[in-house]
N, CA, C and O of each residue as an XYZ file, in Angstrom:
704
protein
N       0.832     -1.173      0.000
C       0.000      0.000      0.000
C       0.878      1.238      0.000
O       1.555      1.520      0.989
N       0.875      1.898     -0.982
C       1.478      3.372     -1.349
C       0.236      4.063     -2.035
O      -0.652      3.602     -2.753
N       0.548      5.632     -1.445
C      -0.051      6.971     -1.889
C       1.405      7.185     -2.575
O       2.550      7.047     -2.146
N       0.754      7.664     -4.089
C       1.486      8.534     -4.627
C       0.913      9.524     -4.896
O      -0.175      9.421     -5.461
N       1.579     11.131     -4.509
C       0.622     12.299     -4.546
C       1.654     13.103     -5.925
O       2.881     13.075     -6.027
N       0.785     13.682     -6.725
C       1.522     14.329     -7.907
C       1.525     15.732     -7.961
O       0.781     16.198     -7.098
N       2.081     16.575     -8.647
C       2.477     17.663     -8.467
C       1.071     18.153     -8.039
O       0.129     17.529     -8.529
N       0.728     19.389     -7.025
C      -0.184     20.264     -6.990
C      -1.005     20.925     -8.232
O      -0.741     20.775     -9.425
N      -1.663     21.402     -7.881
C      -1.989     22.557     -8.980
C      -3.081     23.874     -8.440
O      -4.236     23.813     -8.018
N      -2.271     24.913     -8.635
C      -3.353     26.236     -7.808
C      -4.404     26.330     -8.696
O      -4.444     26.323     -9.926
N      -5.347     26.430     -7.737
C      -6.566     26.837     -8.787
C      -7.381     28.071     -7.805
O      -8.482     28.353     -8.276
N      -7.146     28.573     -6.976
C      -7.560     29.779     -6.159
C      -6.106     30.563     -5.724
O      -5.011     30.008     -5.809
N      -6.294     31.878     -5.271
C      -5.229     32.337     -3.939
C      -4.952     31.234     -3.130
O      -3.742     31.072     -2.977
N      -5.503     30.601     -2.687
C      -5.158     30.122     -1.489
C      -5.613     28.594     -1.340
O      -5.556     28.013     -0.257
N      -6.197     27.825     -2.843
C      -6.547     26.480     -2.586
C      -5.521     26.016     -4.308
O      -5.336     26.512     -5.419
N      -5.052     24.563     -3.387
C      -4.581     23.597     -4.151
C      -5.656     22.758     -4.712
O      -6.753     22.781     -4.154
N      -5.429     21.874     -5.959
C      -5.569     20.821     -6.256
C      -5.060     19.913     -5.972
O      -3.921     20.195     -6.343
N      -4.972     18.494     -5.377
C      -4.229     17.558     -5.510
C      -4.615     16.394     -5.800
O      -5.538     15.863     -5.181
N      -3.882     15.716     -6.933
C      -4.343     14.234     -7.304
C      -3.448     13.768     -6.485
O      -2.561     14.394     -5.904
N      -3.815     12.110     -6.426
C      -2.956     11.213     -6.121
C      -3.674      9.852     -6.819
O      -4.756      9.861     -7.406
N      -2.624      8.445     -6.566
C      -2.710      7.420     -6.598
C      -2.633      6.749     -5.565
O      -2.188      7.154     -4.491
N      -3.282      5.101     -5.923
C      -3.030      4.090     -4.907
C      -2.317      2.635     -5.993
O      -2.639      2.311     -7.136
N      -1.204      1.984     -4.990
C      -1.127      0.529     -5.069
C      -2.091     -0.437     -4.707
O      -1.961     -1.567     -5.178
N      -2.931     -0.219     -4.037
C      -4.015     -1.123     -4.282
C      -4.997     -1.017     -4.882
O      -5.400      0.145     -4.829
N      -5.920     -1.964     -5.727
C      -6.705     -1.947     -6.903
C      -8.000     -0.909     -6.169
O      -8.033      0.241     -6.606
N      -8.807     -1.202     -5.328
C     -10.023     -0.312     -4.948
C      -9.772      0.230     -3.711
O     -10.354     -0.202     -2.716
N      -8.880      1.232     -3.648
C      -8.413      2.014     -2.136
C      -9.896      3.140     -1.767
O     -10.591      3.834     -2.509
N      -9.916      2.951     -0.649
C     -10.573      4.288      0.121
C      -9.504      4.993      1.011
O      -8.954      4.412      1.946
N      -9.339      5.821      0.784
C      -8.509      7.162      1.433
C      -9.264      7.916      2.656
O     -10.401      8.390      2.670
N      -8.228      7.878      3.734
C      -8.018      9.077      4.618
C      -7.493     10.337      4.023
O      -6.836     10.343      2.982
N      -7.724     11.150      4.543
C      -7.596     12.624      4.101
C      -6.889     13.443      5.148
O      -7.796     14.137      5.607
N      -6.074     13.671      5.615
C      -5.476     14.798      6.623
C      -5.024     15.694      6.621
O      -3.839     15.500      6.352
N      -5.304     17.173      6.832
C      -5.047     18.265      6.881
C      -4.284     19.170      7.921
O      -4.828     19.758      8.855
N      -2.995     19.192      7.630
C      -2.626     19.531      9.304
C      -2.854     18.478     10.464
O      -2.723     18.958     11.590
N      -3.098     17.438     10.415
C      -3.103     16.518     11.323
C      -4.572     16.392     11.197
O      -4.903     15.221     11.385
N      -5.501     17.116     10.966
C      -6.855     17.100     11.420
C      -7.738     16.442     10.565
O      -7.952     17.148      9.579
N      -8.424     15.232     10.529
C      -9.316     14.346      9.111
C      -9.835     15.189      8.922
O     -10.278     15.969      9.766
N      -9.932     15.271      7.651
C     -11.026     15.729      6.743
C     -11.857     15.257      5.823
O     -12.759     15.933      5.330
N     -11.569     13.870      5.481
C     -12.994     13.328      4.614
C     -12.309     11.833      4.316
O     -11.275     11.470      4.878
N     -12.669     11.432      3.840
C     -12.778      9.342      3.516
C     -13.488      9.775      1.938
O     -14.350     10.585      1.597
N     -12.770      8.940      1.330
C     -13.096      9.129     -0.096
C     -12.699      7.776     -1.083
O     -11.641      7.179     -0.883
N     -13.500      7.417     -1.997
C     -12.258      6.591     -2.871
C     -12.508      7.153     -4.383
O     -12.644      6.536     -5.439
N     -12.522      8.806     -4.047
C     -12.056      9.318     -4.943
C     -10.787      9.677     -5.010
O     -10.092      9.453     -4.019
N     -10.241     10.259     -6.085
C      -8.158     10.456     -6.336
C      -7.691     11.946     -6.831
O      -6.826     12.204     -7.668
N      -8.585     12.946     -6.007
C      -8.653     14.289     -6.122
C      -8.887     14.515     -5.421
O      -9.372     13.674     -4.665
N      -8.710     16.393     -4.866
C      -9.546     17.156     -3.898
C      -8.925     18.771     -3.953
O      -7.744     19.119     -3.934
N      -9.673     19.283     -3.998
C      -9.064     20.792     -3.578
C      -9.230     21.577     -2.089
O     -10.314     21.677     -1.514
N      -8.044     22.078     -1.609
C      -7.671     22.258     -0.290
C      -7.270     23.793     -0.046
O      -6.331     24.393     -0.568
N      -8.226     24.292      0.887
C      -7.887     25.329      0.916
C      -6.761     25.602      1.854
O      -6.812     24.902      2.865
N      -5.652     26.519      1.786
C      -4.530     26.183      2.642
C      -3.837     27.639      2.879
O      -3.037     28.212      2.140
N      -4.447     28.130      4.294
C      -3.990     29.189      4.716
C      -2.847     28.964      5.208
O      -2.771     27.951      5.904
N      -1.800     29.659      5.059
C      -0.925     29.456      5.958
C      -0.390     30.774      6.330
O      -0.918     31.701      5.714
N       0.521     31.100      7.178
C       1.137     32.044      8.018
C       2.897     32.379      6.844
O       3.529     31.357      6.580
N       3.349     33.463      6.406
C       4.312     32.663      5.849
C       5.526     32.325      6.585
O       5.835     32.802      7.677
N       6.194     31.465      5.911
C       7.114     30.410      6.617
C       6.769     29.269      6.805
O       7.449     28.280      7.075
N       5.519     29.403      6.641
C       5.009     28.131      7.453
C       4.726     26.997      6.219
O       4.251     27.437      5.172
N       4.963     25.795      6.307
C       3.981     24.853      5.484
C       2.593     24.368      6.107
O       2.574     24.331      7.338
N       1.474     24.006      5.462
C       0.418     23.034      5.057
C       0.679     21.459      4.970
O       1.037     21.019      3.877
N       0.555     20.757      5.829
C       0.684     18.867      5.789
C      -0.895     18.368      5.072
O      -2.050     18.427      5.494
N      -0.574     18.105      4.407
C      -1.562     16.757      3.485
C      -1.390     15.777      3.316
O      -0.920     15.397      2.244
N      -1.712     14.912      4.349
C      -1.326     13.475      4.385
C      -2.798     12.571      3.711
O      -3.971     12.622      4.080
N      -2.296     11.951      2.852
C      -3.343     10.915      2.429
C      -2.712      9.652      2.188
O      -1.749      9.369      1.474
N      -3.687      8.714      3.170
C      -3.782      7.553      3.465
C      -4.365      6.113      2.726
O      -5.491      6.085      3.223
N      -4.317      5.410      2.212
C      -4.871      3.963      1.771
C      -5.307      3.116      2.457
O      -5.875      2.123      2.005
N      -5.120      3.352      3.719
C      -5.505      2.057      4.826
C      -5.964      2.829      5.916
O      -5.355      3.697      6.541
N      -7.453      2.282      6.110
C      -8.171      2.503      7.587
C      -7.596      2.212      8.724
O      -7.877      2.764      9.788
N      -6.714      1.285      8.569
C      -6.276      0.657      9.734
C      -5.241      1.765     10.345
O      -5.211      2.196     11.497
N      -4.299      2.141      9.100
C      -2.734      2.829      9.884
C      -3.089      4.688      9.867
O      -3.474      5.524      9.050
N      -2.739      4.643     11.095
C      -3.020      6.184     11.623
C      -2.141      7.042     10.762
O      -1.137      6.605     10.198
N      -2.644      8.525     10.669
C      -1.522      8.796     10.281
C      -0.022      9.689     11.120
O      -0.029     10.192     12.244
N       1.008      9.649     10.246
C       2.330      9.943     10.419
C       2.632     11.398      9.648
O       2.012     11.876      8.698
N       3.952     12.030     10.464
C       4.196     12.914      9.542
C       5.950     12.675      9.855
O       6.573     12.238     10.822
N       6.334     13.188      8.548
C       8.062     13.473      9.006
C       8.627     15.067      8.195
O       9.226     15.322      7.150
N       8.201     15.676      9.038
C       8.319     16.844      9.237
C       9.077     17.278     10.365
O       8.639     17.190     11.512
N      10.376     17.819     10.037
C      11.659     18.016     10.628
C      11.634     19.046     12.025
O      12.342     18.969     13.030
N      10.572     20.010     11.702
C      10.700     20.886     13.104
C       9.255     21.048     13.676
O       8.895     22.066     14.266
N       8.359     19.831     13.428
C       7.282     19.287     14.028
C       7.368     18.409     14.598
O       8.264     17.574     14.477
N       6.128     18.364     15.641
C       5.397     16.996     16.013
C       4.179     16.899     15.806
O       3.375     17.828     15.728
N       3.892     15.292     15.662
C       2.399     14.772     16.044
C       1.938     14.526     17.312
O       2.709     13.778     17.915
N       1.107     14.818     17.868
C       0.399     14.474     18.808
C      -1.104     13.729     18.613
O      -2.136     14.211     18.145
N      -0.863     12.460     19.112
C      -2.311     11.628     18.739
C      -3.068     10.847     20.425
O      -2.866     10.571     21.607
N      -3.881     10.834     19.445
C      -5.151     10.341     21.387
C      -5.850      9.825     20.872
O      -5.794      9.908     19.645
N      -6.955      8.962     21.514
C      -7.783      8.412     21.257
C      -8.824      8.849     22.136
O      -8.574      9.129     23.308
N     -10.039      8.930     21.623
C     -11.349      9.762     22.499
C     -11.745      9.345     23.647
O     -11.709      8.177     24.032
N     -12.117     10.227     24.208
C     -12.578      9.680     25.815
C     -14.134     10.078     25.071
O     -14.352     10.976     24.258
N     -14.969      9.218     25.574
C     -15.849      8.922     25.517
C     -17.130     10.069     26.207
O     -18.247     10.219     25.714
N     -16.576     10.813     27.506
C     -17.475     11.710     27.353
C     -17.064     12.917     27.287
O     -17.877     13.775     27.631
N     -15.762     13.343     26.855
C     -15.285     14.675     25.795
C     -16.354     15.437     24.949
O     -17.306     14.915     24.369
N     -16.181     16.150     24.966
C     -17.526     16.974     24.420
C     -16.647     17.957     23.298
O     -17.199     18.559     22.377
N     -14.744     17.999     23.649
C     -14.176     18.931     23.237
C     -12.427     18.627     23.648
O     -12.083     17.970     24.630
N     -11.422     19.298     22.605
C     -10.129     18.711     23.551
C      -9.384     20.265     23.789
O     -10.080     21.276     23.697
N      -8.350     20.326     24.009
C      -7.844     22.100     24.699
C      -6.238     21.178     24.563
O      -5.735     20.265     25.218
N      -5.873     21.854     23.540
C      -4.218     21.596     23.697
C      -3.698     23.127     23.522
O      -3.958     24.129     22.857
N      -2.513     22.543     24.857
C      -1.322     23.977     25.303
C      -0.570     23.531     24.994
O      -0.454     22.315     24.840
N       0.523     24.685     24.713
C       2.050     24.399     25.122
C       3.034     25.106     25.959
O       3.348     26.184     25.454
N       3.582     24.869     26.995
C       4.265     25.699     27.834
C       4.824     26.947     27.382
O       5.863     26.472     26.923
N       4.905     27.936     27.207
C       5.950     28.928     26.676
C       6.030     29.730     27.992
O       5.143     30.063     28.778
N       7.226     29.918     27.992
C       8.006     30.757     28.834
C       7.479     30.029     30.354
O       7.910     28.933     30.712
N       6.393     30.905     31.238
C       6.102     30.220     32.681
C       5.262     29.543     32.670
O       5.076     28.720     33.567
N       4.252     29.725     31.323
C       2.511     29.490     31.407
C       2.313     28.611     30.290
O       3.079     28.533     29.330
N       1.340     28.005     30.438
C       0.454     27.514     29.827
C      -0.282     28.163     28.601
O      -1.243     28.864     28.918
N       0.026     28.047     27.075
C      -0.497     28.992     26.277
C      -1.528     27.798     24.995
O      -1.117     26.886     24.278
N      -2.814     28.316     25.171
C      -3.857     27.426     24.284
C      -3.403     27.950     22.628
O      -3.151     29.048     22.130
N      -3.464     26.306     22.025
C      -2.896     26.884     20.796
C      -3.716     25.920     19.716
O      -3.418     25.900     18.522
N      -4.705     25.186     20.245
C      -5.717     24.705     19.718
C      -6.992     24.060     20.559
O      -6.854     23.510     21.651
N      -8.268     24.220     19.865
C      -9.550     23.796     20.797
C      -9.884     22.757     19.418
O      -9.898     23.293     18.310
N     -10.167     21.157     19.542
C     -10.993     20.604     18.809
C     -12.335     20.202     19.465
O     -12.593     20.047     20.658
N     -12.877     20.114     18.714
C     -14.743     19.252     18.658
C     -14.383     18.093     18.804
O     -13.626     17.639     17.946
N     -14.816     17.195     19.975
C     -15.230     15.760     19.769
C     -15.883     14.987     18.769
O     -16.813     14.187     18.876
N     -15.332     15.310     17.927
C     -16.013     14.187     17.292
C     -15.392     13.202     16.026
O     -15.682     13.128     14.831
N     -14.503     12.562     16.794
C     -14.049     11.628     16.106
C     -13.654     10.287     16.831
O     -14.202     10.211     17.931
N     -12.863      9.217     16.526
C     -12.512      8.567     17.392
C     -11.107      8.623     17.675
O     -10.846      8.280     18.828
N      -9.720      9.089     16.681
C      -8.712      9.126     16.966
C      -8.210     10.814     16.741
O      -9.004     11.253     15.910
N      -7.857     11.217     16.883
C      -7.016     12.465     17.417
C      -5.643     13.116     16.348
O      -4.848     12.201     16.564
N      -5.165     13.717     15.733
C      -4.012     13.863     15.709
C      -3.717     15.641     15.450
O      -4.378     16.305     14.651
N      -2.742     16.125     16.195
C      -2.781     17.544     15.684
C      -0.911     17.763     15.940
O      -0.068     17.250     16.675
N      -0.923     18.737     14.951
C       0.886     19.059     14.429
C       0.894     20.168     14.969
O       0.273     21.221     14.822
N       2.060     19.617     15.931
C       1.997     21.133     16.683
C       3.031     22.264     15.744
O       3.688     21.864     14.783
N       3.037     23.610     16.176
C       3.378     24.896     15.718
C       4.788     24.494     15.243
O       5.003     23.294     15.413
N       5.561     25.022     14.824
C       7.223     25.002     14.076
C       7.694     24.901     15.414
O       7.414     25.841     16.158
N       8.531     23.695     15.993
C       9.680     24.087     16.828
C      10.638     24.212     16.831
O      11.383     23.515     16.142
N      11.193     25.475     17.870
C      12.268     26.020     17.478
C      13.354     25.672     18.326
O      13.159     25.413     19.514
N      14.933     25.637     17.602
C      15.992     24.962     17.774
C      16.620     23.571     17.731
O      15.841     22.741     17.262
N      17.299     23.292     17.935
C      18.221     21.954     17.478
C      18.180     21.193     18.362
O      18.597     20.071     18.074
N      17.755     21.374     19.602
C      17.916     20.224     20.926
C      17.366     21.138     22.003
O      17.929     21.656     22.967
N      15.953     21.200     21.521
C      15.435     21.868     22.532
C      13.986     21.114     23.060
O      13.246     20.479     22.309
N      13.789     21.298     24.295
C      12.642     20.736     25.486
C      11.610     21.185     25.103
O      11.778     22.404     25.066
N      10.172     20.837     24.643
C       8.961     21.486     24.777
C       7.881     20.548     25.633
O       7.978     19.452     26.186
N       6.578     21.717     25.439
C       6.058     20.587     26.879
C       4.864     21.107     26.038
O       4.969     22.200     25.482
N       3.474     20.200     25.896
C       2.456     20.541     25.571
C       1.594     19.318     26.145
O       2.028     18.177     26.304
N      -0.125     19.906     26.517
C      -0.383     18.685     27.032
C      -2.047     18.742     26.401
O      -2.165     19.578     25.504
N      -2.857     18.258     26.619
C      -4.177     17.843     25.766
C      -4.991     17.436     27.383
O      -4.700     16.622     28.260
N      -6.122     18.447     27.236
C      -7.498     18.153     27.889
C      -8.406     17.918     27.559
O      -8.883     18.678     26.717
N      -9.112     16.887     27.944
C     -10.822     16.236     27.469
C     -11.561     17.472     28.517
O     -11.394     17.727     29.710
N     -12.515     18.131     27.364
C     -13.517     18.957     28.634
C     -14.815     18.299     28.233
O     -15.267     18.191     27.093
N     -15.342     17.872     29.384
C     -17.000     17.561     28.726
C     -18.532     17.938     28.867
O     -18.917     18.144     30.018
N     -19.270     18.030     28.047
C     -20.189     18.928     28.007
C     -20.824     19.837     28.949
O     -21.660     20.630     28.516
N     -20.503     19.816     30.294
C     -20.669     20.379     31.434
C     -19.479     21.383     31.565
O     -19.753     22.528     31.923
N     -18.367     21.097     31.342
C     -17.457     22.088     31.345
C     -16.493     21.509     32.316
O     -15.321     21.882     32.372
N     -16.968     20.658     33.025
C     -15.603     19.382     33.705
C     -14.630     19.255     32.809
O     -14.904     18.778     31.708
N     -13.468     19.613     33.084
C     -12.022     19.166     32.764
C     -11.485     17.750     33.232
O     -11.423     17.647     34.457
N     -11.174     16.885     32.671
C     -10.348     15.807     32.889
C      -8.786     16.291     33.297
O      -8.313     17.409     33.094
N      -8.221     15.325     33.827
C      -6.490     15.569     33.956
C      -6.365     15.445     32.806
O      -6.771     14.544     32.072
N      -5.511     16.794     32.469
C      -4.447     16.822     31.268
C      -2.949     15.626     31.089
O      -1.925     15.579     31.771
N      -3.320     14.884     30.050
C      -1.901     14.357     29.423
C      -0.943     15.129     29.107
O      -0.921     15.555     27.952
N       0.075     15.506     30.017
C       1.422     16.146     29.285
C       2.581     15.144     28.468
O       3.000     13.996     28.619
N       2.796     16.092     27.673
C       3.686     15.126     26.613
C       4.910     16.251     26.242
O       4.771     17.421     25.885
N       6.289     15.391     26.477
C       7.204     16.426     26.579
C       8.284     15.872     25.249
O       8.382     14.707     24.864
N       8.904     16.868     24.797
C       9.105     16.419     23.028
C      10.131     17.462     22.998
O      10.034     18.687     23.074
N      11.472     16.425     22.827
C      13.045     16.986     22.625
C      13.274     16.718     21.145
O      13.586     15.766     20.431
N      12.816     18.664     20.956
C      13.212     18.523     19.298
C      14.759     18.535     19.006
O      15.581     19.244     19.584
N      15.009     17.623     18.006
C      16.741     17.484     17.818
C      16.308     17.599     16.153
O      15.727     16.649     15.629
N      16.492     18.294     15.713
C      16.457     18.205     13.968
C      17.563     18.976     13.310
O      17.904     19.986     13.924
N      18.081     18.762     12.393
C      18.985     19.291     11.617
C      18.742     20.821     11.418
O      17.655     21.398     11.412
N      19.993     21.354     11.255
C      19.369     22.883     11.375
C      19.158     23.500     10.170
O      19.335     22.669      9.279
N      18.841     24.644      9.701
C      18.287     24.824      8.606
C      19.453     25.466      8.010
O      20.389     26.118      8.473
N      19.006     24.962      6.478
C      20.496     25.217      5.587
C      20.643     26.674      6.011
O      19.749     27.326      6.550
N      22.243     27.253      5.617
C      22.953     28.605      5.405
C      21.798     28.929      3.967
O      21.225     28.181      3.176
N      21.843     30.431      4.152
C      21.690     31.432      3.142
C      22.383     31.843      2.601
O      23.142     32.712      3.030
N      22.401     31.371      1.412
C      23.993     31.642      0.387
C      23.863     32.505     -0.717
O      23.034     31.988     -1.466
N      24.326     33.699     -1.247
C      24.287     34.248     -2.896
C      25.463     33.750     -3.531
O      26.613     33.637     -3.108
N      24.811     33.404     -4.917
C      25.345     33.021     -6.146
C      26.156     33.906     -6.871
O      25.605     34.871     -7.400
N      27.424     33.744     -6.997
C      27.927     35.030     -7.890
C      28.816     34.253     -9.538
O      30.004     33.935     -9.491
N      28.165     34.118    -10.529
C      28.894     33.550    -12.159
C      29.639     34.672    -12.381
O      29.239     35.829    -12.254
N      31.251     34.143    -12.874
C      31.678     34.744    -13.548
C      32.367     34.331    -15.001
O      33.131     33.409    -15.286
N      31.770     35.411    -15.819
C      31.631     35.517    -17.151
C      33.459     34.652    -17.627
O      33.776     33.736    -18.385
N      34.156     35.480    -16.787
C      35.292     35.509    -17.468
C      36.428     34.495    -16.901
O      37.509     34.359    -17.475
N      36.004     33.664    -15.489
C      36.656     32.626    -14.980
C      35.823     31.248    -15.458
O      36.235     30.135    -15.786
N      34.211     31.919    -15.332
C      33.269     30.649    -15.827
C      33.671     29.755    -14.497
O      34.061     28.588    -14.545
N      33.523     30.421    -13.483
C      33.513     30.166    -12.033
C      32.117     30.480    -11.419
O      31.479     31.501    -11.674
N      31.635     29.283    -10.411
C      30.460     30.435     -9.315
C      31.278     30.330     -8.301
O      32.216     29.543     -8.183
N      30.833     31.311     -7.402
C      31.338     32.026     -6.655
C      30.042     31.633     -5.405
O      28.902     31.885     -5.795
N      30.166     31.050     -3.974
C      29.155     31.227     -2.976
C      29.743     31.790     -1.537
O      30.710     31.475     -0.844
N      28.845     32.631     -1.440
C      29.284     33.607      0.284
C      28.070     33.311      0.659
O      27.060     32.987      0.033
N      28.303     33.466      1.765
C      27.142     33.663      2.913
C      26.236     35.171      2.842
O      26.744     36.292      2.809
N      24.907     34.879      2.830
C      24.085     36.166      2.353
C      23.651     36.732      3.858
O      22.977     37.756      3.962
């Protein structure tokens, strides 16, 4: 079982097209947006609207199998996944910054598995702490799951200018 996803194609400001394929003969697809489902299909298209912040990327993960959750490998992210508590009405994920506790997403109950990508993290070997609350329809909070996540990722390439010259038929790279 392989997704093969093929080049994009803009068709708004701000929404993609994307085809893909499957290795298996009659696939139904998961759909994930930023970690978050968005539809079951065994169609091999969709257009996505995809705000982003700039700097930032958009994750579109599409899946072939009901069974396998999805994954991302995205270098200065994480996934965070759960499975529903049953009388969640709603979930509240933080992440520590600086002394406090800062909300950086609210989902709707209503699914059975969970997954959300948290914000860009920053540095090469650094500690973060974020944790996920079930609130339920009364407004009862459950104990929060903290989940603590030592980003180590490669650091991001140097910024380099290009300099050709005509008359060595040399390039030339410095640091920009």
């Amino acid at each position: 079982m392989a997704v093969t996803i093929q080049t994009p194609v803009q068709v708004g400001p701000n929404t993609w097209r994307l085809f893909w394929t499957s290795s298996l003969s009659t696939p139904t697809y998961q759909i994930f947006g930023d970690g978050q489902y968005v539809a079951t299909t065994t169609g091999e298209h969709r257009d996505f609207p995809l705000n982003v912040v700039d700097g930032e990327s958009a994750l579109v993960e599409i899946l072939d199998s009901a069974t396998v959750p999805a994954t991302t490998a995205m270098g200065a992210r994480a996934t965070i996944s759960w499975d529903d508590v049953a009388t969640a009405a709603r979930y509240r994920v933080e992440q520590f910054v600086g002394a406090a506790w800062v909300v950086v997403k609210e989902l709707i109950a209503d699914q059975t598995r969970y997954h959300f990508i948290t914000p860009t993290l920053a540095g090469t070997a650094t500690a973060h702490q974020f944790r996920v609350t079930a609130i339920g329809v009364n407004g009862n909070e459950a104990t929060a799951a903290t989940i603590n996540i030592l980003s180590t990722r490669h650091p991001d390439p140097p910024t380099v200018a290009y300099a050709y010259s005509d008359a060595t038929k040399k390039v030339t790279l410095t640091a920009a």
